[in-house]
C-alpha positions in Angstrom: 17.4 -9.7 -9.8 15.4 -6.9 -11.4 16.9 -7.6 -14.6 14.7 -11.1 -14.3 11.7 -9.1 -13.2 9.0 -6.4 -14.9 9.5 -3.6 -12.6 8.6 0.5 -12.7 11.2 3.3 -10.8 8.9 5.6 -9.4 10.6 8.7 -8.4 10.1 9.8 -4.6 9.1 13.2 -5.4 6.2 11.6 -7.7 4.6 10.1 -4.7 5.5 12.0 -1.2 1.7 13.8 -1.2 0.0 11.0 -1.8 2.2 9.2 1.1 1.7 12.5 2.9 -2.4 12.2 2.8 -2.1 8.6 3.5 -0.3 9.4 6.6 -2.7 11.7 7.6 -6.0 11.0 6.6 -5.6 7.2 7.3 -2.4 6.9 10.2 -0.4 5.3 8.1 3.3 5.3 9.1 5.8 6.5 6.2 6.9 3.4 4.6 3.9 2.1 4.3 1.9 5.2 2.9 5.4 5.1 0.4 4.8 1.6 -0.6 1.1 1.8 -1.2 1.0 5.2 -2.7 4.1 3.3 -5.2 1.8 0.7 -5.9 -1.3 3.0 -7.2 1.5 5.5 -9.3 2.6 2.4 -10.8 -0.7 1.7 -11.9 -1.7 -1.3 -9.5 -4.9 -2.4 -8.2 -3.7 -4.5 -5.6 -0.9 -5.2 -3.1 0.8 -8.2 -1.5 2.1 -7.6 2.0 2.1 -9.0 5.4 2.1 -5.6 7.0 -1.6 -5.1 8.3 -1.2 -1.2 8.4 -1.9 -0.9 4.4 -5.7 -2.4 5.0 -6.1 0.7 6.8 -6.6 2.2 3.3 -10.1 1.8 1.8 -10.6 -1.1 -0.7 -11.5 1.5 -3.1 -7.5 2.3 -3.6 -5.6 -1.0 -3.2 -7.0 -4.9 -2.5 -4.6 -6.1 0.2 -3.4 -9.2 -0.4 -1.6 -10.9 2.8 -1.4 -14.8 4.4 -4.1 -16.5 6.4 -2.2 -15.5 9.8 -2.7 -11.8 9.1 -6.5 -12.1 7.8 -8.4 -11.3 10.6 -6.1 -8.2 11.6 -6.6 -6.7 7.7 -10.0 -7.5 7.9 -10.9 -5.6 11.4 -8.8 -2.5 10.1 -10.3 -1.9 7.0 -12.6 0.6 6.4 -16.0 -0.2 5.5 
C-alpha cells in the first residue's frame, strides 16, 4: 500500500518533544500529540482525523480536518 502512496518515515526520536509539549501544554494524550507533532515534522499544514482531541491544538499549528458528526466537538475544543 505505501508503495502506491507519497509518504515520509519520520523517526520517533525526531518528534517525542514536540509530542512531549503537546501533551503537556495542550492534554493531549500520546498518540495523538505523535500523530500531530508527525504531521507538522513532515511539513503539513493540516490534518484529517476523526479524533477531536487534535483540535485541542491551536489553528496556528494544524487545520483539523474531520466529518460533520465530529464538527461541533472540534469546534468547542479549539482554542481561540
Amino acid at each position: 500500500m505505501l508503495g502506491s502512496l507519497t509518504h515520509i518515515s519520520i523517526p520517533l526520536g525526531d518528534i517525542t518533544t514536540v509530542a512531549a509539549t503537546f501533551m503537556t501544554e495542550y492534554g493531549i494524550a500520546s498518540y495523538d500529540a505523535a500523530h500531530a507533532a508527525s504531521a507538522i515534522a513532515a511539513g503539513a499544514e493540516a490534518i484529517v482525523t476523526i479524533d477531536t482531541a487534535v483540535a485541542l491544538l491551536p489553528s496556528s499549528l494544524l487545520t483539523v480536518y474531520t466529518d460533520r458528526s465530529r464538527l461541533a466537538s472540534c469546534r468547542s475544543k479549539r482554542p481561540r
